[in-house]
Backbone as XML, in Angstrom:
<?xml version="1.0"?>
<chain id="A" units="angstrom">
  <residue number="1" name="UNK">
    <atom name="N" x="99.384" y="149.598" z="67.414"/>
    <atom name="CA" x="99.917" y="150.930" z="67.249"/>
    <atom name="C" x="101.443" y="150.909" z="67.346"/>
  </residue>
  <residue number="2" name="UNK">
    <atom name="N" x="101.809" y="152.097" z="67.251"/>
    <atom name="CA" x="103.611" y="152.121" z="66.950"/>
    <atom name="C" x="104.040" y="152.509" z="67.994"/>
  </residue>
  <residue number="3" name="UNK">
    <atom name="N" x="105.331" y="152.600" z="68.369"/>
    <atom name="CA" x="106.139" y="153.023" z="69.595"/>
    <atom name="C" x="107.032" y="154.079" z="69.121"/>
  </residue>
  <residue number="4" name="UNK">
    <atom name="N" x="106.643" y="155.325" z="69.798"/>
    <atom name="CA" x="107.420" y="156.967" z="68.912"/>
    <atom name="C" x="108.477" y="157.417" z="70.330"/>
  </residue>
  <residue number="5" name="UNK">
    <atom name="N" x="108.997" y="157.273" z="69.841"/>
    <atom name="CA" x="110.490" y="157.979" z="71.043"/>
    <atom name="C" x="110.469" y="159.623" z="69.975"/>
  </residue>
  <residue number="6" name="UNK">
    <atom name="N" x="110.503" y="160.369" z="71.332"/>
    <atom name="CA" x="110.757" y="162.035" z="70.898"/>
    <atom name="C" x="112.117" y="162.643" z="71.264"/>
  </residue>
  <residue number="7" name="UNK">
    <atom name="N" x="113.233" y="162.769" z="70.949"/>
    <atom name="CA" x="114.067" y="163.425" z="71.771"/>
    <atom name="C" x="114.331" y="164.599" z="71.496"/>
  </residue>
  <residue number="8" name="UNK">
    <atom name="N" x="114.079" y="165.196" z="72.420"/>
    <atom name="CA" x="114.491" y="166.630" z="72.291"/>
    <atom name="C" x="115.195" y="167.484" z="72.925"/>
  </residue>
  <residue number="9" name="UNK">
    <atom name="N" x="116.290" y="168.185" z="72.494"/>
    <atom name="CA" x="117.627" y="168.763" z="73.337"/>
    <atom name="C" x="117.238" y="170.046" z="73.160"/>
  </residue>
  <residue number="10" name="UNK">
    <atom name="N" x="116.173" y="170.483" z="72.412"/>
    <atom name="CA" x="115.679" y="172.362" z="72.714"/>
    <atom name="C" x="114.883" y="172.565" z="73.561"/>
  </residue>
  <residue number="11" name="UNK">
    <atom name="N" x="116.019" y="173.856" z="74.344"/>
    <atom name="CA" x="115.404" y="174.380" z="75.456"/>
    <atom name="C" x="114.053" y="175.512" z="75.002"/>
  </residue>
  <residue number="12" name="UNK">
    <atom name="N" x="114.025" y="176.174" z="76.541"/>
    <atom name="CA" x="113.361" y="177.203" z="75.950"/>
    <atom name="C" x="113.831" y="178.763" z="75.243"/>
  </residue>
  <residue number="13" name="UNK">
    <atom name="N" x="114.459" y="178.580" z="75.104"/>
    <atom name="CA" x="115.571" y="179.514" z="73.999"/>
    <atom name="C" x="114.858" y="179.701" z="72.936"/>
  </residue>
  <residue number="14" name="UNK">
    <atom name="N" x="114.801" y="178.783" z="72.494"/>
    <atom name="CA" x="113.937" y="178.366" z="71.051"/>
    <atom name="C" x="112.493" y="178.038" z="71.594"/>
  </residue>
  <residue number="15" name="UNK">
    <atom name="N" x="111.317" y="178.763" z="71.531"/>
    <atom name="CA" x="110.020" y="178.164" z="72.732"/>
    <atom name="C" x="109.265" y="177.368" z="71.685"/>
  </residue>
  <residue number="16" name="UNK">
    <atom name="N" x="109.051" y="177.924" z="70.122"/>
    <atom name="CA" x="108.398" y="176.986" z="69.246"/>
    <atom name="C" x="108.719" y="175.842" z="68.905"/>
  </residue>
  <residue number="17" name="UNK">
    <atom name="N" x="110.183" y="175.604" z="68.546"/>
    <atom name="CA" x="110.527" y="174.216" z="68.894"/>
    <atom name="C" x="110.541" y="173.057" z="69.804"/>
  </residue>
  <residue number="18" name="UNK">
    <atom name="N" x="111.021" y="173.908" z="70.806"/>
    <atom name="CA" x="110.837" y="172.949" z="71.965"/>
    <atom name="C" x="109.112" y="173.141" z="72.535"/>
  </residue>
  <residue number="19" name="UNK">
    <atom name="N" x="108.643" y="173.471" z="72.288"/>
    <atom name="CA" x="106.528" y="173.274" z="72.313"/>
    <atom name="C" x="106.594" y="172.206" z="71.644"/>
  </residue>
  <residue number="20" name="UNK">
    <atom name="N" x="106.705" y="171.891" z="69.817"/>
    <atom name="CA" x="106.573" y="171.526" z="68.894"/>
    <atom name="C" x="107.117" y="170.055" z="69.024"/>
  </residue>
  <residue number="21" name="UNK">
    <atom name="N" x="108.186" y="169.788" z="69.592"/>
    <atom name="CA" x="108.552" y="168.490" z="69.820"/>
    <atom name="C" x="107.686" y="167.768" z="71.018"/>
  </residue>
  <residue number="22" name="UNK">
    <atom name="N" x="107.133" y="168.168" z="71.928"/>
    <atom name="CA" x="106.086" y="167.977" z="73.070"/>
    <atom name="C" x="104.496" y="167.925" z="72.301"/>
  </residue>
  <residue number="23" name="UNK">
    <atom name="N" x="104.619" y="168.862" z="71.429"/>
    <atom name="CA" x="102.769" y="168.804" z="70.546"/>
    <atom name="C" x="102.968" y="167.654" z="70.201"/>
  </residue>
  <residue number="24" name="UNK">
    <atom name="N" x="104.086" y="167.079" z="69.162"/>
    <atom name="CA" x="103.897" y="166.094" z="68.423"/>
    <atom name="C" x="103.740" y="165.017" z="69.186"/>
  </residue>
  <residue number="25" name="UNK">
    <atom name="N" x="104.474" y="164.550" z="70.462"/>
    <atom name="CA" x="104.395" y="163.714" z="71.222"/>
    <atom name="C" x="103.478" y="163.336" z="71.452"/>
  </residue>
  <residue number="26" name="UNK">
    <atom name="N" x="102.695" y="164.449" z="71.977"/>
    <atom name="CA" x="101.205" y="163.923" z="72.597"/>
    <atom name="C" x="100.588" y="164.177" z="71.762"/>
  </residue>
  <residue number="27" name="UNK">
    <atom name="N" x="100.451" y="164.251" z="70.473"/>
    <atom name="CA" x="99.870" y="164.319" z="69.587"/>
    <atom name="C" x="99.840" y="162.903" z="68.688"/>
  </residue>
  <residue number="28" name="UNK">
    <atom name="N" x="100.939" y="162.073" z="69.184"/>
    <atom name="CA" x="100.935" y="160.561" z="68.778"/>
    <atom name="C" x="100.550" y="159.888" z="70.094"/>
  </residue>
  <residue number="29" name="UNK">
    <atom name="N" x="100.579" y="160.352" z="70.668"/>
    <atom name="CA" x="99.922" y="159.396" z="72.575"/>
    <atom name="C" x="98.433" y="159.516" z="72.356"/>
  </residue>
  <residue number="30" name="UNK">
    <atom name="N" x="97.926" y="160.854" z="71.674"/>
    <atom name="CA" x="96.220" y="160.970" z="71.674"/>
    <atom name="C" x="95.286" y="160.174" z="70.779"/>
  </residue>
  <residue number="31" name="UNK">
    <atom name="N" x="97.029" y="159.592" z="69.812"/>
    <atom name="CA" x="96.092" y="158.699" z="68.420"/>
    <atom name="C" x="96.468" y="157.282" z="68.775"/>
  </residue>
  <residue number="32" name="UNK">
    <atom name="N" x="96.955" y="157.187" z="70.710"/>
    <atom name="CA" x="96.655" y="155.802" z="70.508"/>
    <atom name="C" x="98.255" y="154.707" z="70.498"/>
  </residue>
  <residue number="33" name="UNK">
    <atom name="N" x="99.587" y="155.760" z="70.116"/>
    <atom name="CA" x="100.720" y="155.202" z="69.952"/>
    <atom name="C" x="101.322" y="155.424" z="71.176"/>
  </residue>
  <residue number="34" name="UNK">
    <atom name="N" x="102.418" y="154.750" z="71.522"/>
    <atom name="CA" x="103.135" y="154.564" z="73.217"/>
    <atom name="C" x="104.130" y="155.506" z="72.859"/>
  </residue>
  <residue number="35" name="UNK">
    <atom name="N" x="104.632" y="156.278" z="73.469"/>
    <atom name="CA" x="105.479" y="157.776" z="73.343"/>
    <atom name="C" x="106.484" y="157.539" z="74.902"/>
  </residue>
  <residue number="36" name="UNK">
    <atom name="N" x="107.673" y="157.650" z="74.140"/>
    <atom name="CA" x="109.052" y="157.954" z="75.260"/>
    <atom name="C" x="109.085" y="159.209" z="74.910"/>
  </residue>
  <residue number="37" name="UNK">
    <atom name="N" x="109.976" y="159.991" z="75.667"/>
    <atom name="CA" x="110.578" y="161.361" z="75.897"/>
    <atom name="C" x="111.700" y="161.254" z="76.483"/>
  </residue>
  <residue number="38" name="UNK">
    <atom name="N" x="112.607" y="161.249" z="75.612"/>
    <atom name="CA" x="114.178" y="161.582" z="75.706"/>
    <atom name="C" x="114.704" y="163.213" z="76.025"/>
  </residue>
  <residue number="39" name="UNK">
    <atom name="N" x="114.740" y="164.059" z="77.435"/>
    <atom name="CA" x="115.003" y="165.455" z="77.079"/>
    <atom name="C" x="116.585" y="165.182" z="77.565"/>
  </residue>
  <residue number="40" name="UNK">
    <atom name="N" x="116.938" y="165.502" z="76.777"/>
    <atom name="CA" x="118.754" y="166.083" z="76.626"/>
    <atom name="C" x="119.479" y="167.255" z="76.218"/>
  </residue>
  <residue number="41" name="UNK">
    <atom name="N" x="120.456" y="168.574" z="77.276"/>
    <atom name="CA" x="120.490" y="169.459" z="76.750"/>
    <atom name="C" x="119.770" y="170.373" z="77.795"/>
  </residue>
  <residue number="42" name="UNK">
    <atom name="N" x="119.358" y="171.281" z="76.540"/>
    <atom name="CA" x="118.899" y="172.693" z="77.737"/>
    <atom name="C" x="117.335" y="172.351" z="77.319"/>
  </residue>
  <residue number="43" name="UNK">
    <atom name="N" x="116.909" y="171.092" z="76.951"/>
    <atom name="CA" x="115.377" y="170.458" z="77.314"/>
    <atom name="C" x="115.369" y="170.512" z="78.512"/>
  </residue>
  <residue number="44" name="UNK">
    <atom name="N" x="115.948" y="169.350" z="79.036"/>
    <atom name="CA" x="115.835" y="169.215" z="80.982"/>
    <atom name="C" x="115.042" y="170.753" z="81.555"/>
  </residue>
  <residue number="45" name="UNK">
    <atom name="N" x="114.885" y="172.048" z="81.006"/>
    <atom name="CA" x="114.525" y="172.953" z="81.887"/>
    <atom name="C" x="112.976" y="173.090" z="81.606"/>
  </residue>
  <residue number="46" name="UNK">
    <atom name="N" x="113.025" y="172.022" z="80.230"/>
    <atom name="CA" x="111.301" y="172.447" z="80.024"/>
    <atom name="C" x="110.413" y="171.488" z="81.347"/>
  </residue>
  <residue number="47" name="UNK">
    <atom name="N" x="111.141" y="170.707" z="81.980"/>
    <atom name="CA" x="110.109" y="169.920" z="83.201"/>
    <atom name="C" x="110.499" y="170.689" z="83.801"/>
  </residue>
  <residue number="48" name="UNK">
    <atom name="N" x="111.152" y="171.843" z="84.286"/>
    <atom name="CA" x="111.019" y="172.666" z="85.372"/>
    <atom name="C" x="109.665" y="173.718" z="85.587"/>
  </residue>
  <residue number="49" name="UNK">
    <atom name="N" x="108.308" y="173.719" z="86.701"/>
    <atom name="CA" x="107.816" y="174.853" z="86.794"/>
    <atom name="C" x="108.093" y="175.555" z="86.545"/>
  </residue>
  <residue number="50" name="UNK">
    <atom name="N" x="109.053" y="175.852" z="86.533"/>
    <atom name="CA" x="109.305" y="177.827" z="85.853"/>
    <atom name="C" x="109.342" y="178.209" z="84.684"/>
  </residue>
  <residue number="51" name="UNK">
    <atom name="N" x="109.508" y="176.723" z="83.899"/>
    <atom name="CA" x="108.985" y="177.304" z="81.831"/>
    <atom name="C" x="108.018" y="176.516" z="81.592"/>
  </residue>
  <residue number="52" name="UNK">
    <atom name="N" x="106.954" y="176.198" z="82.711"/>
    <atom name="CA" x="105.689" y="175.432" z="82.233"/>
    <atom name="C" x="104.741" y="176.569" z="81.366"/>
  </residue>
  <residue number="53" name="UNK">
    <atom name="N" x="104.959" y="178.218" z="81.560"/>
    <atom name="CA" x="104.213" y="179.081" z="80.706"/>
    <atom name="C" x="104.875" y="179.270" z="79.617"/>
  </residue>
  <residue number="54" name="UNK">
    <atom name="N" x="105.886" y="178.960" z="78.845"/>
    <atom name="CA" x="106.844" y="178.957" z="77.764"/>
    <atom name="C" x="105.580" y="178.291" z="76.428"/>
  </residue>
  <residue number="55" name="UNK">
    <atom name="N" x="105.771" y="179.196" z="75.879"/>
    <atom name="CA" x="104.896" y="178.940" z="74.333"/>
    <atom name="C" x="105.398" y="179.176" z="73.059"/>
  </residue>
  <residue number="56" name="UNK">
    <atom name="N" x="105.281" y="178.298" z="72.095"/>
    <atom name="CA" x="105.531" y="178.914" z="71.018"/>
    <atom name="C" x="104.719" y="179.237" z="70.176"/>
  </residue>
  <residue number="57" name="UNK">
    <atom name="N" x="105.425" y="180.073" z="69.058"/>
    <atom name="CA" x="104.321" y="180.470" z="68.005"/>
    <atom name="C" x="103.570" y="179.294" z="67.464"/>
  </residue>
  <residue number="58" name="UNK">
    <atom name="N" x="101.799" y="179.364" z="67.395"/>
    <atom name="CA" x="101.886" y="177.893" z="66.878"/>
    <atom name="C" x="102.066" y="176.604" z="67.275"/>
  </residue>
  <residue number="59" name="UNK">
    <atom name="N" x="102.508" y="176.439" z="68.248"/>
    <atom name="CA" x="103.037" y="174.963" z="68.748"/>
    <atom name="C" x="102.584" y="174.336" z="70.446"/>
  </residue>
  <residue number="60" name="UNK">
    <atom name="N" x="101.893" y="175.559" z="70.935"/>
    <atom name="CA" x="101.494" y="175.730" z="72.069"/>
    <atom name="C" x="102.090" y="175.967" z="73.387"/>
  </residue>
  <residue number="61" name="UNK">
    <atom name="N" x="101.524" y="176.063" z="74.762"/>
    <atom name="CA" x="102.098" y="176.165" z="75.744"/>
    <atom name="C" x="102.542" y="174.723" z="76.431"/>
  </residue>
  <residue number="62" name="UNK">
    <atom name="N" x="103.787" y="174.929" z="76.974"/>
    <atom name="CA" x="104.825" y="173.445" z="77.334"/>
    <atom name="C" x="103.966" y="173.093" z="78.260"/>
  </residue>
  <residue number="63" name="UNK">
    <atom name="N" x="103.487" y="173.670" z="79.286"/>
    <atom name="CA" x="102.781" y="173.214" z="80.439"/>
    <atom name="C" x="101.586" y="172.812" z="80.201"/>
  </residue>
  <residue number="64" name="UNK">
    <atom name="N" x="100.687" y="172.949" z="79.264"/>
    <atom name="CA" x="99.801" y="172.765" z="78.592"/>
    <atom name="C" x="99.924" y="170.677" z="78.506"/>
  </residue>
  <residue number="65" name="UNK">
    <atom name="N" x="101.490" y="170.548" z="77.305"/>
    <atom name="CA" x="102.126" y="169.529" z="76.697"/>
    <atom name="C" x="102.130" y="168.390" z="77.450"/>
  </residue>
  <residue number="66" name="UNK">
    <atom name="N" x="102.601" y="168.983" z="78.482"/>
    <atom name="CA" x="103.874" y="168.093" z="79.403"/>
    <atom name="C" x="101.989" y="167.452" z="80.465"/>
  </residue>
  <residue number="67" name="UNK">
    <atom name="N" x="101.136" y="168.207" z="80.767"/>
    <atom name="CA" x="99.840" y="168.327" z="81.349"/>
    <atom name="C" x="99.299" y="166.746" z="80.765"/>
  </residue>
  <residue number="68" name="UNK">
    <atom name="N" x="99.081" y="166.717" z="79.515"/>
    <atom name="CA" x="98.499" y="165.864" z="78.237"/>
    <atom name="C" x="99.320" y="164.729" z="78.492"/>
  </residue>
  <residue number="69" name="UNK">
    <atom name="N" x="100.944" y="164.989" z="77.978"/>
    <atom name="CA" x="101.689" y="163.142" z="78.108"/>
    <atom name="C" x="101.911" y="163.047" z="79.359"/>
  </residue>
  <residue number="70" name="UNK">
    <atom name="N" x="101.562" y="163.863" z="80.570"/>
    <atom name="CA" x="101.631" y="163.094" z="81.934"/>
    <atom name="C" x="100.491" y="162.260" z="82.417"/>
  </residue>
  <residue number="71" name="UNK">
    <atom name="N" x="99.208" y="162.810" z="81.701"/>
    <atom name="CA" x="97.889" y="162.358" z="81.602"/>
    <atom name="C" x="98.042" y="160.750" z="81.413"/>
  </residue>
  <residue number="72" name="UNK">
    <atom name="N" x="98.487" y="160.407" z="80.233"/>
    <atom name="CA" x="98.776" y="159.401" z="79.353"/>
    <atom name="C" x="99.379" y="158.796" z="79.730"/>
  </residue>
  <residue number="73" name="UNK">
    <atom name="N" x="99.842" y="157.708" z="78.760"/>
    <atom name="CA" x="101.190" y="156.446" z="79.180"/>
    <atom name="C" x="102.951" y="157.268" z="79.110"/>
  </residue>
  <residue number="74" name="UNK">
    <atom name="N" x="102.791" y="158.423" z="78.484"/>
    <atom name="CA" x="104.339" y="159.118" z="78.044"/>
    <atom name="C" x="105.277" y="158.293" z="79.072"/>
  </residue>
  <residue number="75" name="UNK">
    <atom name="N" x="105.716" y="158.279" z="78.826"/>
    <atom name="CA" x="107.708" y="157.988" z="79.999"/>
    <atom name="C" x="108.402" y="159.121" z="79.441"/>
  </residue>
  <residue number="76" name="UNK">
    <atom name="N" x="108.947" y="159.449" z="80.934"/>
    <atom name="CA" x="110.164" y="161.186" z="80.125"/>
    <atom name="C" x="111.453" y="160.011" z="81.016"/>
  </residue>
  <residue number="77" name="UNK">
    <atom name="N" x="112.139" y="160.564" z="79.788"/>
    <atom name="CA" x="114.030" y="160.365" z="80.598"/>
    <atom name="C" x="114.696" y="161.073" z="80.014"/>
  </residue>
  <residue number="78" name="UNK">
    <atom name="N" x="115.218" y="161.867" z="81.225"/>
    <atom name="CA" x="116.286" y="163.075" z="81.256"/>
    <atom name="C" x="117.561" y="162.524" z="81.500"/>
  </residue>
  <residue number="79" name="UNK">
    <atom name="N" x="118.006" y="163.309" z="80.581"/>
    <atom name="CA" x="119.737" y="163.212" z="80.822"/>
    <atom name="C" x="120.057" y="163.377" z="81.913"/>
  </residue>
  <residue number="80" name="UNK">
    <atom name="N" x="120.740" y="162.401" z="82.639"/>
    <atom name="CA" x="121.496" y="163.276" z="84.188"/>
    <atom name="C" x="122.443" y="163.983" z="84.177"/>
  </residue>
  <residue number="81" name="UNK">
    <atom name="N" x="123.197" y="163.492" z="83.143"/>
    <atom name="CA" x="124.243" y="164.705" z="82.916"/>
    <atom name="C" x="123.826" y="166.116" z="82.772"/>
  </residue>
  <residue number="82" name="UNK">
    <atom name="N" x="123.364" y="165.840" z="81.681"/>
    <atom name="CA" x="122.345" y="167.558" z="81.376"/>
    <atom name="C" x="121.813" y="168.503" z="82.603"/>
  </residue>
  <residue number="83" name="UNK">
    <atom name="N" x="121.001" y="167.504" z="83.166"/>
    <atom name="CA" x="119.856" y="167.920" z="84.412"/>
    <atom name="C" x="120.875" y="168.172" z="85.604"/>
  </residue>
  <residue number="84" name="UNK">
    <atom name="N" x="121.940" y="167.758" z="85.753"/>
    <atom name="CA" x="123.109" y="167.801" z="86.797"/>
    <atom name="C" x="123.645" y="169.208" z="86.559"/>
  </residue>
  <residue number="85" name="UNK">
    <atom name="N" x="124.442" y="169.234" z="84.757"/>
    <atom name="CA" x="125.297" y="170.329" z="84.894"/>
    <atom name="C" x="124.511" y="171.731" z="85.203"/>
  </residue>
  <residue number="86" name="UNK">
    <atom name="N" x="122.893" y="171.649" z="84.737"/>
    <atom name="CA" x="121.734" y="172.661" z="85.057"/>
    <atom name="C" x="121.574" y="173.279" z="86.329"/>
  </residue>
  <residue number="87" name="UNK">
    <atom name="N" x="121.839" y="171.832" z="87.419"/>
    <atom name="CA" x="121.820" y="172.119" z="88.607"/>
    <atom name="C" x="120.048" y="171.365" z="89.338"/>
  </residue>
  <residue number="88" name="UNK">
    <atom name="N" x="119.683" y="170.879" z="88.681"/>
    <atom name="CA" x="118.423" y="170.201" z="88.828"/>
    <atom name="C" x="118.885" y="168.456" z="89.561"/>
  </residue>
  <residue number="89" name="UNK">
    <atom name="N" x="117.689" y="168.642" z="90.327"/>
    <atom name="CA" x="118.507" y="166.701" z="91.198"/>
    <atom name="C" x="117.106" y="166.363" z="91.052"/>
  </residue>
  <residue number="90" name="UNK">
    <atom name="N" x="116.246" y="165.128" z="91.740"/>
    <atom name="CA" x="115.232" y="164.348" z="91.718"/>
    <atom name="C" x="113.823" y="165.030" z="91.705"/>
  </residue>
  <residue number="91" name="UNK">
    <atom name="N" x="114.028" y="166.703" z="92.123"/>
    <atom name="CA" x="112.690" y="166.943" z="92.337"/>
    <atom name="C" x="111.963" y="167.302" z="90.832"/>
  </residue>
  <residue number="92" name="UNK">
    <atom name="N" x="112.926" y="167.408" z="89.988"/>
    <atom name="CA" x="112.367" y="167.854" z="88.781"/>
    <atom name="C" x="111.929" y="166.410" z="88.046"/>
  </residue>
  <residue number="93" name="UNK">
    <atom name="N" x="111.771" y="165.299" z="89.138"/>
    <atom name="CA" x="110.873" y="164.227" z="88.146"/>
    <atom name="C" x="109.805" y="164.330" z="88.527"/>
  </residue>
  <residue number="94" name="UNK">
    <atom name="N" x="109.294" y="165.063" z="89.384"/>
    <atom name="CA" x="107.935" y="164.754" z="90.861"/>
    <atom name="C" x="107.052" y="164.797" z="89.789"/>
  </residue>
  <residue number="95" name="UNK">
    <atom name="N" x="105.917" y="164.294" z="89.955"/>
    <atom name="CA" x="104.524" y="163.923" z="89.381"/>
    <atom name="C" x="104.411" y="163.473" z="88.122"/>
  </residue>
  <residue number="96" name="UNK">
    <atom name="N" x="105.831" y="162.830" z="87.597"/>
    <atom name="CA" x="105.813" y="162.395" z="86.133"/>
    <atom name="C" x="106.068" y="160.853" z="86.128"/>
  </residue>
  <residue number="97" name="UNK">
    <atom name="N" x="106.015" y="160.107" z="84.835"/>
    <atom name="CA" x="106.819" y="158.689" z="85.059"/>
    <atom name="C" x="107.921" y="159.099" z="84.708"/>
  </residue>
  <residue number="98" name="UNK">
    <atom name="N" x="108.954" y="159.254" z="85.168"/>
    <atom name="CA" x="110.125" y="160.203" z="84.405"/>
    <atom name="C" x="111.613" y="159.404" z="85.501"/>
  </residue>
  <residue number="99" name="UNK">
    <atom name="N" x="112.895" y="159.783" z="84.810"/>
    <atom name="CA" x="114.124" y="158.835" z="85.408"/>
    <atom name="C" x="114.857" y="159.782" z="84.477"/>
  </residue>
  <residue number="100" name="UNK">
    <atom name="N" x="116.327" y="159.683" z="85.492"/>
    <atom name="CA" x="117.159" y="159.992" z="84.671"/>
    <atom name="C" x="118.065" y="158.714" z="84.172"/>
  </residue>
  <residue number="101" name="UNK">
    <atom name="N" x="118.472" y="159.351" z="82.654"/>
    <atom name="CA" x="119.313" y="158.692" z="82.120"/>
    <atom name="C" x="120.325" y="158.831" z="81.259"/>
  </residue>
  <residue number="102" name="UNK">
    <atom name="N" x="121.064" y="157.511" z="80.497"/>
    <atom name="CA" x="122.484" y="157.703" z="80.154"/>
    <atom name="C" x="122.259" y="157.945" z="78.453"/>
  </residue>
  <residue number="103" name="UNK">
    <atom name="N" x="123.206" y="158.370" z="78.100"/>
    <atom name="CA" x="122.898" y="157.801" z="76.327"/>
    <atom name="C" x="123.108" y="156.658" z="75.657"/>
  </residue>
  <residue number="104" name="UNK">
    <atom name="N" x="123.186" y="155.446" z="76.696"/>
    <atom name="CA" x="123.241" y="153.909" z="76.725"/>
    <atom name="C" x="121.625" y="154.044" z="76.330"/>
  </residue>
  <residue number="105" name="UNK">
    <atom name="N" x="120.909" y="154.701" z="77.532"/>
    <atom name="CA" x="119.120" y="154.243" z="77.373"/>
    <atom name="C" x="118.721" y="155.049" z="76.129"/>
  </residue>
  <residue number="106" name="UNK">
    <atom name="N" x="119.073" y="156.201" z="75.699"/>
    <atom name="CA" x="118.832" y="156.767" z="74.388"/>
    <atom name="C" x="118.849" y="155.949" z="73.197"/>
  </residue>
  <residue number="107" name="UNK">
    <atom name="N" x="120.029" y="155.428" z="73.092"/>
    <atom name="CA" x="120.488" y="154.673" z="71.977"/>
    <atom name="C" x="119.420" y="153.367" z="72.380"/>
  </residue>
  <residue number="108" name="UNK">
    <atom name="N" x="118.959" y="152.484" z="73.660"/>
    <atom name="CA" x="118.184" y="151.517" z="73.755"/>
    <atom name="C" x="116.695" y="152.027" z="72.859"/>
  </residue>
  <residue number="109" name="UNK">
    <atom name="N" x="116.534" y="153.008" z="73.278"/>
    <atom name="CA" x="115.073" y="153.258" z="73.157"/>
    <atom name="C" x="115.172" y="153.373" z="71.571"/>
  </residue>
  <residue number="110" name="UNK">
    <atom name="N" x="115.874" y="154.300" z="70.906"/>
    <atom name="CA" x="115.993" y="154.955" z="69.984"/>
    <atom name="C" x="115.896" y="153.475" z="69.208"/>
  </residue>
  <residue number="111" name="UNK">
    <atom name="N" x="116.485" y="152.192" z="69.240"/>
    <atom name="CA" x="116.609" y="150.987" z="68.480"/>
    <atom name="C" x="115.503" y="150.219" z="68.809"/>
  </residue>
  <residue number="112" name="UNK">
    <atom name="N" x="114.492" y="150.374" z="69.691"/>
    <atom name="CA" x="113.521" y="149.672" z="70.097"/>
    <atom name="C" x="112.603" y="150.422" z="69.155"/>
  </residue>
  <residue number="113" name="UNK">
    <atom name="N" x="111.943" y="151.288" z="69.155"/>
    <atom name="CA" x="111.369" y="152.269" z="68.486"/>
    <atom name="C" x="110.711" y="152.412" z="67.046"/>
  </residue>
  <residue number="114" name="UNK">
    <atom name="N" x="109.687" y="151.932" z="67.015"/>
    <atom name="CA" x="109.463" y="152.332" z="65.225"/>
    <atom name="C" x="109.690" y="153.740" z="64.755"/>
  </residue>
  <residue number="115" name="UNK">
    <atom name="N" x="109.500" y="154.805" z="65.371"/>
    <atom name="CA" x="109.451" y="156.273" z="64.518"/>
    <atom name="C" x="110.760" y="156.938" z="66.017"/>
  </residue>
  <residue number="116" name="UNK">
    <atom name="N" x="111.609" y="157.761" z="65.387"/>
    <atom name="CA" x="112.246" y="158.234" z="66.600"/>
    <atom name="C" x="112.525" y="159.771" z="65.449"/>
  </residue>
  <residue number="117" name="UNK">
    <atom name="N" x="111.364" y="160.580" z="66.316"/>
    <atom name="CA" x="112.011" y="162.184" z="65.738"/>
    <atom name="C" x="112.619" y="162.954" z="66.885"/>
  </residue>
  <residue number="118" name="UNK">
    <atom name="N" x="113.506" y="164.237" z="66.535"/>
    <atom name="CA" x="114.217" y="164.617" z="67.369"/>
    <atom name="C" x="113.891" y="166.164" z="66.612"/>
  </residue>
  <residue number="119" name="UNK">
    <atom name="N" x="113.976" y="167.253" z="68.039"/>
    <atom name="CA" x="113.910" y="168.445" z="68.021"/>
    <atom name="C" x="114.595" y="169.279" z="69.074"/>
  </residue>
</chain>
């Protein structure tokens, strides 16, 4: 199977997009392919409890998403910058395989990667 890096810098501002980049994810983890999660941006707030009920038209509920690739093999890595200027520190990795990181590891993953979509 293939190795799909997702990155996605939409928050919940936009709720169908940022659902939609999380459907697809685990929507390639359920057929079997190894899935990173790059959130960068005003993503970092979708691992926060407080937009785990955030839905979009169509694309489903995040908490739903995030439920499915935590299930699975997913890896999330958050920007620390991002997740810093937000105001978020370590607790927003709790119960995930999840780390923060630089856009050194973006660009790693992103070149390791057979498919790398971004939303």
């Amino acid at each position: 199977m293939s190795t799909f890096l997702v990155h996605i810098h939409t928050g919940p501002a936009d709720p169908t997009k940022a659902a939609l980049g999380l459907l697809v994810a685990a929507t390639a983890q359920k057929e079997g392919h190894s899935v990173s999660l790059f959130l960068a941006g005003e993503a970092v707030h979708l691992l926060s409890e407080d937009h785990a009920d955030v839905t979009g038209q169509g694309t489903g509920r995040v908490g739903d998403h995030l439920e499915a690739l935590s299930a699975g093999a997913a890896r999330f890595y958050l920007s620390g910058m991002s997740a810093k200027a937000r105001g978020y520190d370590e607790a927003l990795l709790a119960g995930r395989e999840a780390e923060f990181a630089m856009p050194d590891r973006l660009v790693a993953l992103a070149d390791a990667a057979d498919t790398v979509l971004c939303y």
